[in-house]
N, C-alpha and C positions, 0 to 999 in steps of 0.2 A: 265533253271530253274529260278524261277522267284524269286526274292532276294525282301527281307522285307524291306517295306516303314522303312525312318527315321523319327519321331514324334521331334522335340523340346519344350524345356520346359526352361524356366526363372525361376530357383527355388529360396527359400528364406530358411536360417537357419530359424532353430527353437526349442525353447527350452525342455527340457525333459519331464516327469513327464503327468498325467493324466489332471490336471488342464488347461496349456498351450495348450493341443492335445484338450479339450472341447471348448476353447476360438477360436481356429482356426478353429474347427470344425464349430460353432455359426457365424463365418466370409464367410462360403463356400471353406473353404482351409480343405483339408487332408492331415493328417499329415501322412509323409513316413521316409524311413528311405534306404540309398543307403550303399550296402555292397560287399566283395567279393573282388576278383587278381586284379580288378581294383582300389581299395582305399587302403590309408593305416591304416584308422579310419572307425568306421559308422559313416557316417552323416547324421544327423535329419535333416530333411528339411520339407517343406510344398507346395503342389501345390494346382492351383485352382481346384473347385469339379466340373465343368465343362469340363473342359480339360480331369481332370481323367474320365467320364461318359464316353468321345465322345472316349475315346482310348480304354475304355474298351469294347466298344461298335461294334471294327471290330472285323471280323472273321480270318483275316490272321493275321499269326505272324509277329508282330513288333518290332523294336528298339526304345527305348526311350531315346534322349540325352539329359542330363540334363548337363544345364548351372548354376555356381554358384562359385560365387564368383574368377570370369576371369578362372576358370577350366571347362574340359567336360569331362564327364561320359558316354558311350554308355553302356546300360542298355539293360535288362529284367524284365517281371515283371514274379517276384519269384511269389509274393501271394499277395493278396485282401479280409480285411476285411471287412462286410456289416453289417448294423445297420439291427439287425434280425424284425423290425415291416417296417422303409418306407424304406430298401433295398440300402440305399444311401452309396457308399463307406467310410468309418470311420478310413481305413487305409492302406499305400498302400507299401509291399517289393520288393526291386530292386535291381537286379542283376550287379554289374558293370563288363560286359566283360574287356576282355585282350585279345590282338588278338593272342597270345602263349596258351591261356589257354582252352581245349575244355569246351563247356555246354552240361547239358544233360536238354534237352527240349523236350514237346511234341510240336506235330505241326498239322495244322486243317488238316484234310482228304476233296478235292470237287468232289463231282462225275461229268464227264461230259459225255454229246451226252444218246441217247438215246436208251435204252435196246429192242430188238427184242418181248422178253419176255413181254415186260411191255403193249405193242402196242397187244402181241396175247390173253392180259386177264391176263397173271402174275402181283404179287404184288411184289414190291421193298421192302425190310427189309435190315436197312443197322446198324447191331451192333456194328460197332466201327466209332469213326468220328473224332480221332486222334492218332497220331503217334509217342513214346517217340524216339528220337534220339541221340548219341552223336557227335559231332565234334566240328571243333574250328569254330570261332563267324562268321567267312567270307564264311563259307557254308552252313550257314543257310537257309533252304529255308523257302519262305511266306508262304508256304501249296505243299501238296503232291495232283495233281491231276488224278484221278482211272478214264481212258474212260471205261465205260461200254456199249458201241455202240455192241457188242458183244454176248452180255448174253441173251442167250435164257433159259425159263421158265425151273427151276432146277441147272439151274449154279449158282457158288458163285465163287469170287475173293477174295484171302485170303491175309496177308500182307507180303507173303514168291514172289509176283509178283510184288512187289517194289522194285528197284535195284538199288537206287541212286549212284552217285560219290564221294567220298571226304565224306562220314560219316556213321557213323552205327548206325542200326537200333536194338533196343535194346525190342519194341514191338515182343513176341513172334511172328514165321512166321506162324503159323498155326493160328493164329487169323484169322477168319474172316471179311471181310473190309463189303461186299454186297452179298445178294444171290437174285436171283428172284425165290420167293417160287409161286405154282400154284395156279390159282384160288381158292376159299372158296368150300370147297365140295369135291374137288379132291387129289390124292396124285401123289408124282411122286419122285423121288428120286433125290437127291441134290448131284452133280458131280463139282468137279470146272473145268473150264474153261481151257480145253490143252493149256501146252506151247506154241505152234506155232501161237495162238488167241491173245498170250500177247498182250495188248494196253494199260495198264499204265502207266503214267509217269515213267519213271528210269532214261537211262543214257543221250540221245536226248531231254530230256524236255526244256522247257524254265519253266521253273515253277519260359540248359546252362548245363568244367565239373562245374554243378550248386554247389552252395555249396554240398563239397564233399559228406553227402553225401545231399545233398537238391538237389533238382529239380525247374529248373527256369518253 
């Protein structure tokens, strides 16, 4: 299973109120705020808007440790406010793990290898493309990956064929993860994929609890 990159960050306090968050805004810094079993206070602080873009910007889940003031914080990000006209991050919530403490997080869904269905004229339709889970902060995975090398036109892989170790899956099992529905003009009937086809990541892979009740 493949365990999520650690991100560092140099943060700076920073003061309260709407004024101070425009002034550091107007600098290229967004103002955040770090909370949760890991602190014993929120702390305001402020990171570059660079930094925040290129983190926000992967697909796997991450850790963010913040450095400040000779302390370190291994983080989540809770939430991400964006300036609704140029999109730019405006403010950024941050989960501080404890490694006693579970999170309940989603996590990305990737497909991988290539569906039978897809190659004989099937179309790929994949309605879910993450995964909420609980456990504690060291079994977190970067993403859940679904082989669909498998799936011939009419099959669908649902998230009840996910089986990880060491955390629960709190995403209903009957959600559907991928189906390969038939050519345009045609019908056919959507079966999922027998047990013994299983090829998604579970227990062999190498592949926040978030505020009670918030979701990192």
């Amino acid at each position: 299973m493949k365990k999520p990159n650690v991100i560092e960050f140099e943060a700076e306090v920073r003061g309260a109120g709407s004024t101070p968050s425009k002034q550091l805004r107007d600098q290229k810094l967004v103002p955040a705020v770090i909370y949760g079993p890991g602190v014993d206070n929120n702390l305001l602080i402020s990171l570059p808007e660079i930094d925040v873009e290129k983190l926000l910007s992967k697909i796997e889940k991450e850790f963010v440790l913040i450095k400040i003031d000779g302390k370190e914080y291994t983080c989540l990000i809770y939430d991400v406010d964006f300036h609704p006209v140029t999109d730019r991050p405006t403010h950024v919530d941050l989960y501080a793990t404890r490694p006693d403490s579970p999170v309940t997080i989603t996590v990305p869904i990737r497909l991988e290898g290539v569906a039978p269905g897809i190659t004989e004229g099937g179309r790929l339709y994949q309605p879910l493309r993450e995964i909420q889970i609980k456990c504690l902060p060291e079994h977190v995975p970067a993403e859940f990956v679904v082989n669909i090398g498998k799936l011939n036109i009419g099959n669908s892989l649902k998230v009840r064929r996910i089986k990880p170790k060491n955390l629960e899956i709190l995403t209903a099992a009957e959600r559907t993860i991928v189906v390969i529905r038939p050519p345009k003009g045609t019908t056919v009937a959507i079966t999922e994929l027998d047990d013994e086809d299983e090829d998604s990541e579970g227990e062999d892979s190498e592949q926040a609890e978030a505020p009670a009740e918030a979701e990192a």
